[in-house]
MARLOKE-647819 format. One record per residue (C-alpha): residue number from 1; residue in one letter; x, y, z. Coordinates in nm, 4 decimals, always signed. Layout:
<rs>
<NUM,"A",<X,Y,Z>>,
...
</rs>
This chain:
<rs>
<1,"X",<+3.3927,+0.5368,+0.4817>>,
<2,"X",<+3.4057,+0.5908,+0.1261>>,
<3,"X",<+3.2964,+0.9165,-0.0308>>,
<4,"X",<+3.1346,+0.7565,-0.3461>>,
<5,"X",<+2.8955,+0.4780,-0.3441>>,
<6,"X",<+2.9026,+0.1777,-0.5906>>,
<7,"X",<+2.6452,+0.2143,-0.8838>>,
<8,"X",<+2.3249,+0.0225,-0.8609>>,
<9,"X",<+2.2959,-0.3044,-0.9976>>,
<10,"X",<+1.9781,-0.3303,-1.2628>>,
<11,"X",<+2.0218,-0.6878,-1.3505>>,
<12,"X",<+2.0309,-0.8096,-0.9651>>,
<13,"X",<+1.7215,-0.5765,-0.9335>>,
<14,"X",<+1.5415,-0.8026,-1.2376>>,
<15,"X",<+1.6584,-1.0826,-1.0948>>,
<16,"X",<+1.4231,-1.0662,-0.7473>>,
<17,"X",<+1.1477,-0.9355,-0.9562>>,
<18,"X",<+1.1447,-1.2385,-1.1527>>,
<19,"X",<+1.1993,-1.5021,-0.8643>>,
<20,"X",<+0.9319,-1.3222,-0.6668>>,
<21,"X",<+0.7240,-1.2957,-1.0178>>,
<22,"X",<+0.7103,-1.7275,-1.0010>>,
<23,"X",<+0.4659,-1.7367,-0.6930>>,
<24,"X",<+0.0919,-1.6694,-0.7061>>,
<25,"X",<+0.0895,-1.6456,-1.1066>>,
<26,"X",<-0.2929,-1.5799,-1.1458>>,
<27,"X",<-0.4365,-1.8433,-1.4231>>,
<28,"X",<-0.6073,-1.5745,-1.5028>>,
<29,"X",<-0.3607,-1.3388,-1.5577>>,
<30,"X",<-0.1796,-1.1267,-1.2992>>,
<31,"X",<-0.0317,-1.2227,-0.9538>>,
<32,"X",<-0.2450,-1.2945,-0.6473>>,
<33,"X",<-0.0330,-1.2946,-0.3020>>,
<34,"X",<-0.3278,-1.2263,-0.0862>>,
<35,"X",<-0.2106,-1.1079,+0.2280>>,
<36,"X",<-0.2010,-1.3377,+0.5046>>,
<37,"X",<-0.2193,-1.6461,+0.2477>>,
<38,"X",<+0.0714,-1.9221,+0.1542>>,
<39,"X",<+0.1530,-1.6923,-0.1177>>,
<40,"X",<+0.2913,-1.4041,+0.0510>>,
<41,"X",<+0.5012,-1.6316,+0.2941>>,
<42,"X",<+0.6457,-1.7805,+0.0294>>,
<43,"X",<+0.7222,-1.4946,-0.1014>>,
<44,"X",<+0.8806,-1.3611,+0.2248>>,
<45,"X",<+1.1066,-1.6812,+0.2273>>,
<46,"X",<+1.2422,-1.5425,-0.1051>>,
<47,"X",<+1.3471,-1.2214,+0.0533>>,
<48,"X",<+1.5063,-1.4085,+0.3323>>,
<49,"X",<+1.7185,-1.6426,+0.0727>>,
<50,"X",<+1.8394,-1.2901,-0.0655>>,
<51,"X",<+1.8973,-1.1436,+0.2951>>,
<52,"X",<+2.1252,-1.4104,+0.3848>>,
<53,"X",<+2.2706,-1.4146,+0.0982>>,
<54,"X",<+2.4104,-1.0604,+0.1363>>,
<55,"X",<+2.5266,-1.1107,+0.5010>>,
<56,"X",<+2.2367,-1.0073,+0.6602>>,
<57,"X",<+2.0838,-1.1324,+1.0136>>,
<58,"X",<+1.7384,-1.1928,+0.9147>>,
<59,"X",<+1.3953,-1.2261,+1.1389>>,
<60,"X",<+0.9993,-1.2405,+1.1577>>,
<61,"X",<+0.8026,-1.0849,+1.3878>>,
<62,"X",<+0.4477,-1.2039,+1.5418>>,
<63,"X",<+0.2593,-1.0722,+1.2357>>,
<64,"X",<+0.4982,-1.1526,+0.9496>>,
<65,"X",<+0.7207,-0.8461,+0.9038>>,
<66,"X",<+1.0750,-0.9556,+0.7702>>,
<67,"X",<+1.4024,-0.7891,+0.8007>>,
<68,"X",<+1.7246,-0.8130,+0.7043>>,
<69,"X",<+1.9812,-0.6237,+0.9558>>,
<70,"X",<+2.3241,-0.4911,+0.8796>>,
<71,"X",<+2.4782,-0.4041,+1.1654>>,
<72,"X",<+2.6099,-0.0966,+1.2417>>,
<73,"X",<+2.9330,+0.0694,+1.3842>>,
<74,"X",<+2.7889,+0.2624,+1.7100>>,
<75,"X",<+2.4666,+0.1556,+1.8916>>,
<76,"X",<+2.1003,+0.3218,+1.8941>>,
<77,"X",<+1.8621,+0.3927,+1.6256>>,
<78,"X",<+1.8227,+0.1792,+1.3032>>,
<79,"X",<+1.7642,+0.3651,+0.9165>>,
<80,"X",<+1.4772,+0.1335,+0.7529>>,
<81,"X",<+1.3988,+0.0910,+0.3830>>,
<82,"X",<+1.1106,-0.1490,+0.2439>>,
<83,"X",<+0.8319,-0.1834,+0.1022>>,
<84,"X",<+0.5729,-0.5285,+0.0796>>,
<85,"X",<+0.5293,-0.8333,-0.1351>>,
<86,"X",<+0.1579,-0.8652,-0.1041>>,
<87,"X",<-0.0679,-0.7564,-0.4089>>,
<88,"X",<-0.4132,-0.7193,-0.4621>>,
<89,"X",<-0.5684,-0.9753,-0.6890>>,
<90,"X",<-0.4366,-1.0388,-1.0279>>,
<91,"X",<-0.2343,-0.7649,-0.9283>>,
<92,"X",<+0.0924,-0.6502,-1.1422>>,
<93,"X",<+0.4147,-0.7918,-1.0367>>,
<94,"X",<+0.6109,-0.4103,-0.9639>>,
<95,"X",<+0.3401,-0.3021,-0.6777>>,
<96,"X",<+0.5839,-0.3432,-0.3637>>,
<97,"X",<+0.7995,-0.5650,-0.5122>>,
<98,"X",<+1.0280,-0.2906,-0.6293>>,
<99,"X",<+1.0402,-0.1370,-0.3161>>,
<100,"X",<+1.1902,-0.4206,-0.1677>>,
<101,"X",<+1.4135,-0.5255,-0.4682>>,
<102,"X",<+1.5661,-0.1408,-0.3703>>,
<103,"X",<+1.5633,-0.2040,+0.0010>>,
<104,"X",<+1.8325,-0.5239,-0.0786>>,
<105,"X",<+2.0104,-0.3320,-0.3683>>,
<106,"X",<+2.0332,-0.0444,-0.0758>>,
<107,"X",<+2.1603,-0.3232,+0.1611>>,
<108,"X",<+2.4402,-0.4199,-0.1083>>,
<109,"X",<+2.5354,-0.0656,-0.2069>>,
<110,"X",<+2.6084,-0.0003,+0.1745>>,
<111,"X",<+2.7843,-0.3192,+0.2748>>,
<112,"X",<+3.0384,-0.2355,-0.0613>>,
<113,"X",<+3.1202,+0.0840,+0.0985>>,
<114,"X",<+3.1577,+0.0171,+0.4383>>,
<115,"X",<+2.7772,+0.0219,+0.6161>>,
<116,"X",<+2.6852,+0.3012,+0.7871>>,
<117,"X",<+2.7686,+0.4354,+1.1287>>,
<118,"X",<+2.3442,+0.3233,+1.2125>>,
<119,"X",<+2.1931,-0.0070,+1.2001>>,
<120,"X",<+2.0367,-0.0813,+0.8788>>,
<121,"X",<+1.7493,-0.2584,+0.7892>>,
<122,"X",<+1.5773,-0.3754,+0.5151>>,
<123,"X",<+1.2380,-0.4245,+0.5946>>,
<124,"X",<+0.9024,-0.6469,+0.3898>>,
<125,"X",<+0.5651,-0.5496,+0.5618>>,
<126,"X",<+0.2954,-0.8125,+0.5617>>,
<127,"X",<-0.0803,-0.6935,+0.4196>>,
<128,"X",<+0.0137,-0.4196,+0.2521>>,
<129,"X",<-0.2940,-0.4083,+0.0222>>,
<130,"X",<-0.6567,-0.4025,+0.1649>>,
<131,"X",<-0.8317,-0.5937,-0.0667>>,
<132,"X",<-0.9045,-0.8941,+0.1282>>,
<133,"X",<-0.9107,-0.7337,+0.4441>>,
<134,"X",<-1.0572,-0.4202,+0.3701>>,
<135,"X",<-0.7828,-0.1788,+0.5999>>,
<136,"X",<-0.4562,-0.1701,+0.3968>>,
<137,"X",<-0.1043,-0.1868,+0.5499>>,
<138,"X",<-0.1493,-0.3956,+0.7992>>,
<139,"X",<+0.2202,-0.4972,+0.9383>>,
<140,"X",<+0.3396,-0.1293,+0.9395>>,
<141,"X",<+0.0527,-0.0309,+1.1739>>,
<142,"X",<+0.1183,-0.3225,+1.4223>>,
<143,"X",<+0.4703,-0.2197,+1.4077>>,
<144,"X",<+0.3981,+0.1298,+1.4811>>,
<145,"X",<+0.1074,+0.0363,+1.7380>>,
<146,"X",<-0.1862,+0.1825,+1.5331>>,
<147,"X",<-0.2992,-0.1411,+1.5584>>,
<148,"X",<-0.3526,-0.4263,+1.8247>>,
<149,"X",<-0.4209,-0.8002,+1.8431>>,
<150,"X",<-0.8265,-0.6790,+1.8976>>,
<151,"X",<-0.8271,-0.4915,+1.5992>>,
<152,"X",<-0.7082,-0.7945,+1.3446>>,
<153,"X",<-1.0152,-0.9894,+1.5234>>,
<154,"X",<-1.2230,-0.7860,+1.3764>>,
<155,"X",<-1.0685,-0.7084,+1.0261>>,
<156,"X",<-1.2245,-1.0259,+0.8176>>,
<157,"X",<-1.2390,-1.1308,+0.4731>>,
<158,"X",<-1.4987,-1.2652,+0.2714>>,
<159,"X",<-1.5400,-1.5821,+0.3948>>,
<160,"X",<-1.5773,-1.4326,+0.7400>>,
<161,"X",<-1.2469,-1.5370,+0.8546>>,
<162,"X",<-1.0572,-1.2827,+1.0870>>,
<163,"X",<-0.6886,-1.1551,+1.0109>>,
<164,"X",<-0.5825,-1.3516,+1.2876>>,
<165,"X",<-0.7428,-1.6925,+1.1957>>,
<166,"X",<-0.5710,-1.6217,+0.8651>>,
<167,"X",<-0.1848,-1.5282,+0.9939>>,
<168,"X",<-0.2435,-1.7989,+1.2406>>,
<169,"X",<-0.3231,-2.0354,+0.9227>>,
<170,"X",<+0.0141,-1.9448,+0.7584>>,
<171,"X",<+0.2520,-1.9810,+1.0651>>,
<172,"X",<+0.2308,-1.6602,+1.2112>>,
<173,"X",<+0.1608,-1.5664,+1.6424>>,
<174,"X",<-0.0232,-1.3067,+1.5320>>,
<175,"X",<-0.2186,-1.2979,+1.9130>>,
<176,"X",<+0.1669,-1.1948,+1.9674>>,
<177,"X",<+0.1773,-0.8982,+1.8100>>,
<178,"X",<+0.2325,-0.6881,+2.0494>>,
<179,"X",<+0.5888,-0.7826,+2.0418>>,
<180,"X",<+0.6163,-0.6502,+1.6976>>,
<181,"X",<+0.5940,-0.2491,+1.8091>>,
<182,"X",<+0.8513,-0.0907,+1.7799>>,
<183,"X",<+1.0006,+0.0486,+2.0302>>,
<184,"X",<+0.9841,+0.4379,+2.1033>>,
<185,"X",<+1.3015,+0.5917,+1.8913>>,
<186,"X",<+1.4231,+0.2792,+1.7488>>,
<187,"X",<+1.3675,+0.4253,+1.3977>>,
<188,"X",<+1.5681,+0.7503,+1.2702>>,
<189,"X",<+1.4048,+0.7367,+0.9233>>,
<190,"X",<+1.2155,+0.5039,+0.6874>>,
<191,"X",<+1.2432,+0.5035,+0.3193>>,
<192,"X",<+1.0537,+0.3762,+0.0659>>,
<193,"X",<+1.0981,+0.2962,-0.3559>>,
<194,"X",<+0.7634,+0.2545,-0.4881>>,
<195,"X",<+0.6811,+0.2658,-0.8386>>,
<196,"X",<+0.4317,+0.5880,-0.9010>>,
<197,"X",<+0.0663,+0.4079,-1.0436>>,
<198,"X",<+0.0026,+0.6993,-1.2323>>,
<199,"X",<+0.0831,+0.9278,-1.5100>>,
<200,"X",<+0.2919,+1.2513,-1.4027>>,
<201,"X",<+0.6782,+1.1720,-1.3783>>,
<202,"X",<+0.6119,+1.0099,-1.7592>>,
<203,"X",<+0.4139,+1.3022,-1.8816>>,
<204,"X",<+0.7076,+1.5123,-1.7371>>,
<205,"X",<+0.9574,+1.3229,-1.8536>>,
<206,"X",<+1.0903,+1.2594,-1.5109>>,
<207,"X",<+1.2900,+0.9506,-1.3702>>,
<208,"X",<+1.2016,+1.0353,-0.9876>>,
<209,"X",<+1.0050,+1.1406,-0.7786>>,
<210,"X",<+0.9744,+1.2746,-0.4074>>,
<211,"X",<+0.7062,+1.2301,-0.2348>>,
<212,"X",<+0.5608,+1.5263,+0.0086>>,
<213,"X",<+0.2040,+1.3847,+0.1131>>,
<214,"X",<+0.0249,+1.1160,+0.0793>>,
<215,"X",<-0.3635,+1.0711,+0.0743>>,
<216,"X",<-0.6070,+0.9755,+0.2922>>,
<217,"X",<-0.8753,+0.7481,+0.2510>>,
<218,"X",<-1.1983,+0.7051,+0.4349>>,
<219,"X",<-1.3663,+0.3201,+0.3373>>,
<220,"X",<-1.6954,+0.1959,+0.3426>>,
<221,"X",<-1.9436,-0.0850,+0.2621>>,
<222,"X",<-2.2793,-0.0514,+0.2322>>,
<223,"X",<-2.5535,-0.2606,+0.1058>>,
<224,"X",<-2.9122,-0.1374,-0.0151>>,
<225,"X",<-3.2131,-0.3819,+0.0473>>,
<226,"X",<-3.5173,-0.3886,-0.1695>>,
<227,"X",<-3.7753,-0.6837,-0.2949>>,
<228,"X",<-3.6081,-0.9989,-0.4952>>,
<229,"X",<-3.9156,-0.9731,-0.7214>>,
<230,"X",<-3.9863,-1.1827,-1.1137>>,
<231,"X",<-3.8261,-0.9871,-1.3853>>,
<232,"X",<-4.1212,-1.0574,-1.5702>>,
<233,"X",<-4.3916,-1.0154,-1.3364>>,
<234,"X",<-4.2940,-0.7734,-1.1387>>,
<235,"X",<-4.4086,-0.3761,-1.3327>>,
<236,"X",<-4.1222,-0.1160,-1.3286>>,
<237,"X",<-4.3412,+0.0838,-1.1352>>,
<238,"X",<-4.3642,-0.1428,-0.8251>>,
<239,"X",<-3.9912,-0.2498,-0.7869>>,
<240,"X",<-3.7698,-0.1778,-0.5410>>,
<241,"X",<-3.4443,-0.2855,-0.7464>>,
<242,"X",<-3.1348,-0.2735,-0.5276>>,
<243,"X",<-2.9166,-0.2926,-0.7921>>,
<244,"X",<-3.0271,+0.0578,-0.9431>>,
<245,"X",<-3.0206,+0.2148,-0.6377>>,
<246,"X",<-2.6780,+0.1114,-0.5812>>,
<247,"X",<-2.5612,+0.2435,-0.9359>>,
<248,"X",<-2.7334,+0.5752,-0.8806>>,
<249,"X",<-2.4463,+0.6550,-0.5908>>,
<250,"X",<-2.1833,+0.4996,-0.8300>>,
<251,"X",<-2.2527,+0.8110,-1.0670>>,
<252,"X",<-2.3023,+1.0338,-0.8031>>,
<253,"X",<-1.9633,+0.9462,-0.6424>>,
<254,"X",<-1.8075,+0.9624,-0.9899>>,
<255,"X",<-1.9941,+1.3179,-1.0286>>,
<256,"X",<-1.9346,+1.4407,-0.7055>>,
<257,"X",<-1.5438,+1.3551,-0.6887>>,
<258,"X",<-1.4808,+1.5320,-1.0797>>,
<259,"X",<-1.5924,+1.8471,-0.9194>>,
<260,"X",<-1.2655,+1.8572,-0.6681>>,
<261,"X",<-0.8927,+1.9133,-0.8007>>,
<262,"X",<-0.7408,+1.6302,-0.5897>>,
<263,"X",<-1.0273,+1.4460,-0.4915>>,
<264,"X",<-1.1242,+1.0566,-0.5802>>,
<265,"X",<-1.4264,+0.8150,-0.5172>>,
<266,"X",<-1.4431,+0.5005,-0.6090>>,
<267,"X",<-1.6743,+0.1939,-0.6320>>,
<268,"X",<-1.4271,-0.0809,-0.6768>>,
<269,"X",<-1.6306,-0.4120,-0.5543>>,
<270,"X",<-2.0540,-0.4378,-0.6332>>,
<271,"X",<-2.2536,-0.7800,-0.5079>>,
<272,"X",<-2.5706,-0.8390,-0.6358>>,
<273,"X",<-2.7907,-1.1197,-0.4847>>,
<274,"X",<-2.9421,-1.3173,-0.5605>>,
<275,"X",<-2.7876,-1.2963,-0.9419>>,
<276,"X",<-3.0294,-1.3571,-1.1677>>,
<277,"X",<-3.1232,-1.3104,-1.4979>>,
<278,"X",<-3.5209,-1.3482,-1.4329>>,
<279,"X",<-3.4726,-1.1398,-1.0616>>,
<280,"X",<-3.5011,-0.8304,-0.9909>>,
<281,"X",<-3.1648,-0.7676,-0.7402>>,
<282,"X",<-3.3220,-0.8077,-0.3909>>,
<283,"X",<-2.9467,-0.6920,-0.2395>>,
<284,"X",<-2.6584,-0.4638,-0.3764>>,
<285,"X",<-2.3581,-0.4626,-0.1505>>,
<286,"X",<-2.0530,-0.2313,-0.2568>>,
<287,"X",<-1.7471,-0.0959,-0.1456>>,
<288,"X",<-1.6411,+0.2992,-0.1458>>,
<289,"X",<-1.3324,+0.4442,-0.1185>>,
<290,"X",<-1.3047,+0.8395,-0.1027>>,
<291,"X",<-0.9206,+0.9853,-0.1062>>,
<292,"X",<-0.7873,+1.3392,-0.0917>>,
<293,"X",<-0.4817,+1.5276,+0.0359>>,
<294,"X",<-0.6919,+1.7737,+0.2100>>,
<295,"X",<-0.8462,+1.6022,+0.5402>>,
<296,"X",<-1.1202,+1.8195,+0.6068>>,
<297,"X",<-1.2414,+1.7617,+0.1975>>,
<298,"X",<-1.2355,+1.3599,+0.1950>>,
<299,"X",<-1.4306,+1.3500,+0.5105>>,
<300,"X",<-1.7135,+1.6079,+0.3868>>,
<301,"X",<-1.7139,+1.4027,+0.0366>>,
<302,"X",<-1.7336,+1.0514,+0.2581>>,
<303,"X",<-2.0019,+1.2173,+0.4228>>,
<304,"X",<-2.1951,+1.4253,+0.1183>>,
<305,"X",<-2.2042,+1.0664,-0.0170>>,
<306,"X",<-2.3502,+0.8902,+0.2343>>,
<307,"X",<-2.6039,+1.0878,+0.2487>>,
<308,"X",<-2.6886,+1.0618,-0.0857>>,
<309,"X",<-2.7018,+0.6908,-0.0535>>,
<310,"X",<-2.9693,+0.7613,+0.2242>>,
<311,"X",<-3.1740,+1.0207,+0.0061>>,
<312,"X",<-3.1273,+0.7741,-0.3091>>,
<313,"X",<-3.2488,+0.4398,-0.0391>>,
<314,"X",<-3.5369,+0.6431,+0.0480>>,
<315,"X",<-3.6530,+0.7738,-0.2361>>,
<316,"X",<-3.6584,+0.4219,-0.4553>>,
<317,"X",<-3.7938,+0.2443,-0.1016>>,
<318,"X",<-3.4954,+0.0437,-0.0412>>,
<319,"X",<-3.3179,+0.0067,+0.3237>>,
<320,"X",<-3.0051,+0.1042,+0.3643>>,
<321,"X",<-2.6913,-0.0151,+0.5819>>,
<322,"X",<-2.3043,+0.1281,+0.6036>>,
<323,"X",<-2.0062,+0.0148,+0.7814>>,
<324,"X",<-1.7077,+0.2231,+0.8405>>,
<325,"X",<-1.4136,-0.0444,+0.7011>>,
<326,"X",<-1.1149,+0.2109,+0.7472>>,
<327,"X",<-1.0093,+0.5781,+0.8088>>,
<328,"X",<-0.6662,+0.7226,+0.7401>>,
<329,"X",<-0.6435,+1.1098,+0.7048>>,
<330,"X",<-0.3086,+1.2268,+0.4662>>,
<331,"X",<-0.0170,+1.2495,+0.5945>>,
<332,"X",<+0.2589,+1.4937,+0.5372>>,
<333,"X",<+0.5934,+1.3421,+0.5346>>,
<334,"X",<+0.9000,+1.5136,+0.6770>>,
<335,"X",<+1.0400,+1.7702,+0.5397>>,
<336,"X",<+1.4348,+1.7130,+0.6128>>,
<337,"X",<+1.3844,+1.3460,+0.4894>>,
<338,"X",<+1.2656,+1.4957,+0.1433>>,
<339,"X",<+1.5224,+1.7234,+0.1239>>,
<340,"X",<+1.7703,+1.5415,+0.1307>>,
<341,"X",<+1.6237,+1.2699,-0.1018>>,
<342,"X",<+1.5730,+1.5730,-0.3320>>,
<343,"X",<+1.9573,+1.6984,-0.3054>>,
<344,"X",<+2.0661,+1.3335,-0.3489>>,
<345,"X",<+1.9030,+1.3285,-0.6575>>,
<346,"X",<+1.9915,+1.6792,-0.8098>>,
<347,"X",<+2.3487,+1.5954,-0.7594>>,
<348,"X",<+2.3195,+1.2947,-0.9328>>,
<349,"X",<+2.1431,+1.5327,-1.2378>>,
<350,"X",<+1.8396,+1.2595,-1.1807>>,
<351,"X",<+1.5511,+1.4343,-1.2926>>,
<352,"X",<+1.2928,+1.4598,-1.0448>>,
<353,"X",<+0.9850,+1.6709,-0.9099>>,
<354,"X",<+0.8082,+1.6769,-0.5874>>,
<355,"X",<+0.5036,+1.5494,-0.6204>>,
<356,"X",<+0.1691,+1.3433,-0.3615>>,
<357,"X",<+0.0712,+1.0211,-0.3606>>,
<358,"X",<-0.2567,+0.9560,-0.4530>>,
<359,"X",<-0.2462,+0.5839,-0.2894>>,
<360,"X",<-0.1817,+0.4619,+0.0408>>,
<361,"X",<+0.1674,+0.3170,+0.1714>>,
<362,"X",<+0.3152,+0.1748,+0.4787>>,
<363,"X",<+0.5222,+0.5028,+0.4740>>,
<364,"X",<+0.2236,+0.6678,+0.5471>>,
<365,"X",<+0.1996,+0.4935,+0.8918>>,
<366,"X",<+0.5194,+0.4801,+0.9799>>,
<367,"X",<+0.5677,+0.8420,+0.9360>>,
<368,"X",<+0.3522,+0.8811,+1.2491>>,
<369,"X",<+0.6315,+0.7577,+1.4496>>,
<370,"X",<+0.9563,+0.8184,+1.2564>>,
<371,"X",<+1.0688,+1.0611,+1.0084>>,
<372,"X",<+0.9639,+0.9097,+0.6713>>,
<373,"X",<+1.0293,+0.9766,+0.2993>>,
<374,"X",<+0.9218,+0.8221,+0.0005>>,
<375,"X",<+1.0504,+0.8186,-0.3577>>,
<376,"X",<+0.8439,+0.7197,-0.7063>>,
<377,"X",<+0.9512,+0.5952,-1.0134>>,
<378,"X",<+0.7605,+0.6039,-1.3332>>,
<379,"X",<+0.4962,+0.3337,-1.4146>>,
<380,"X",<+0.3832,+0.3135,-1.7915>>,
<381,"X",<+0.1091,+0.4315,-1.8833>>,
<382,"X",<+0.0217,+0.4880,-1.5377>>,
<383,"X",<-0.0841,+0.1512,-1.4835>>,
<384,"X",<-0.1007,-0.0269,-1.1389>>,
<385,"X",<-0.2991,-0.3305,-0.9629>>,
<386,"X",<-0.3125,-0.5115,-1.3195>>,
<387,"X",<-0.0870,-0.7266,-1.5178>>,
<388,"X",<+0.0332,-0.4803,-1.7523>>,
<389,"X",<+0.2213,-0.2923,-1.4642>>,
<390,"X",<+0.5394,-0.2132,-1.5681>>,
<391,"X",<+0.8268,+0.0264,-1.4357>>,
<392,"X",<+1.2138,+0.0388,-1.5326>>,
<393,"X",<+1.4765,-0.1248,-1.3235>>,
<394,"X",<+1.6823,+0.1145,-1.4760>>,
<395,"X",<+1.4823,+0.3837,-1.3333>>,
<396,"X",<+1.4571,+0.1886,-1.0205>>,
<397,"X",<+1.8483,+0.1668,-0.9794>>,
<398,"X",<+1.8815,+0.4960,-1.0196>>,
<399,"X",<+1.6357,+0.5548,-0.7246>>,
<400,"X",<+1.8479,+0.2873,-0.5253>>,
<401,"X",<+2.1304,+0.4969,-0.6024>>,
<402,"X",<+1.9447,+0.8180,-0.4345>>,
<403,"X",<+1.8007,+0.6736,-0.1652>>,
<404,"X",<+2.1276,+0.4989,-0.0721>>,
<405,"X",<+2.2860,+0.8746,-0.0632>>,
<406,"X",<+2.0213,+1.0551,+0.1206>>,
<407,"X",<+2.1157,+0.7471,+0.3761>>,
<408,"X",<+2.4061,+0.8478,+0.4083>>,
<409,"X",<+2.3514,+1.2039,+0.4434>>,
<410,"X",<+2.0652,+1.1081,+0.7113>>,
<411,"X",<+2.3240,+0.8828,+0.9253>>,
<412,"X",<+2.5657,+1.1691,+0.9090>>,
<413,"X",<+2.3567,+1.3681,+1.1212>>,
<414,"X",<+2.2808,+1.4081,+1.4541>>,
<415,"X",<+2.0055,+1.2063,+1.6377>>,
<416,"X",<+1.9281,+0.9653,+1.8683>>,
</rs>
């Protein structure tokens, strides 16, 4: 096996980007691949095309996972990089994309050196994002058996239609899925490219970085019921306006969240019915996402603010309701995966820093049954889940690059 690898390919890396950039342009502006719509699928056959392309064995599971397989020179457990091709909507067209531009350049990189002793695979996860579902990466946590057929029966989106009415629509078995875990030790390590969505590798002027945690989140909808009254008729006195009991806990989250280091709340979806300009809002329903790196904190602030809701539904005379969407408490990631990610990239002199994720990522579930690391590159401005996302495929070849060493490294040693 070679002692160098080849240099990463920035063009090829542009190239995907822009083929997967042609589906689900958003009129509006942005990219909508929904997951679990036509979109994403088509988007999955592009991988496939690029897969087979490079020599590659390529399959789908039950719930829509792709991979492309190199095979390796002795038997047992498989290295994985990937990422998804699902975005939110009129998302920006780096989210998960990169990652599994990298996961192919990876795939390239090896096969021009001679593969690796290991199977390799480069892997696209289906439902990613948790906007239309409301629970986020959805094909890592079949594959890792967090979650079962029963639990996509209940996920649904706003139509009322189930994750498995939806996969079914597309093609996909997904009452199958059990035959998309993965079995026990199959998987030495998992990497992952992403691009950062925030602000710190640019502020520090660095082209990588390596991820050591990544948040939680605890998720919930709630709706606060009051009196559809006439805007006219009806005195400020007497109301019982949903709506501005609903934007009292907006604030409060927002206040409430400021007041921790590495805490965030947010409000990111608000329905007001009937929608009126001459009625007072009879309903306010709303979404709320809490994050932290520290378990025990997101919980108590999930908690402080649900109470709130309850004292702020009280006091204005309005009835209150919350579901539980989603919990995920942070998750470490392993500490010999990041070190060698980290030594791959000092002897390369790519700048880096260690550094959490303040989003959630299929790494984050599939480091609960394989050693997982995870690698950032800079987004502009710190922009992310809009159409001005933008990242460097310089800066994501030169991730390709590290990851692709810290492969290496990883298949060197000894395992099952």
């Amino acid at each position: 096996m070679p002692e160098t690898l080849p240099k990463a390919d920035p063009r090829r890396i542009a190239r995907f980007l822009r083929e997967v950039g042609e589906i689900g342009a958003d009129p509006r502006g942005g990219w909508s691949r929904l997951a679990f719509g036509p979109e994403e699928r088509e988007a999955h056959a592009v991988f496939e095309r690029w897969v087979t392309d490079l020599g590659l064995t390529s399959s789908t599971d039950a719930i829509g996972n792709t991979l492309g397989e190199l095979a390796g020179n002795t038997p047992g457990s498989a290295l994985l990089v990937g990422s998804h091709l699902d975005t939110v909507p009129r998302g920006g067209g780096f989210d998960g994309v990169a990652g599994v531009a990298a996961a192919l350049e990876v795939a390239r990189l090896l096969i021009e050196s001679g593969g690796l002793n290991r199977t390799y695979r480069a892997v696209v996860f289906s439902g990613e994002e948790g906007a239309r579902f409301g629970a986020p990466c959805i094909g890592s946590r079949i594959a890792t058996g967090a979650f079962t057929t029963d639990t996509l029966s209940t996920l649904t989106d706003r139509e009322g239609c189930s994750v498995l009415e939806r996969a079914a629509e597309v093609g996909l078995r997904p009452t199958n899925a059990a035959e998309a875990v993965w079995s026990q030790g199959s998987v030495s390590a998992f990497l992952e490219l992403h691009i950062e969505q925030g602000r710190v590798l640019e502020a520090r002027g660095r082209t990588l970085g390596v991820v050591d945690a990544i948040a939680g989140s605890t998720r919930v909808e709630l709706a606060f019921s009051g009196n559809a009254d006439h805007s006219g008729a009806t005195p400020m006195l007497l109301r019982h306006d949903a709506l501005v009991g609903a934007s009292e806990l907006v604030v409060e989250a927002e206040r409430r969240a400021s007041s921790h280091r590495t805490a965030v709340a947010t409000v990111g979806d608000l329905e007001v019915v009937p929608g009126s300009f001459t009625t007072v809002p009879g309903e306010a329903r709303l979404s709320l996402d809490v994050r932290d790196v520290d378990s025990e904190r997101q919980r108590e602030l999930a908690e402080e603010l649900l109470d709130g809701a309850g004292r702020i539904a009280a006091r204005r005379g309005l009835e209150l309701s919350a579901v539980l969407v989603s919990d995920q408490s942070p998750v470490v990631l392993h500490k010999p995966v990041r070190e060698q990610l980290a030594r791959a990239a000092h002897e390369r002199d790519v700048p880096f820093c260690v550094l959490p994720s303040g989003a959630t990522h299929d790494t984050a579930h599939v480091a609960k049954a394989a050693p997982a690391g995870m690698v950032f590159v800079p987004s502009r401005q710190g922009v992310s889940h809009a159409p001005d996302e933008w990242s460097s495929v310089e800066d994501i070849a030169r991730g390709v690059e590290v990851m692709a060493a810290a492969l290496r490294a990883l298949d060197e040693q000894e395992g099952p």
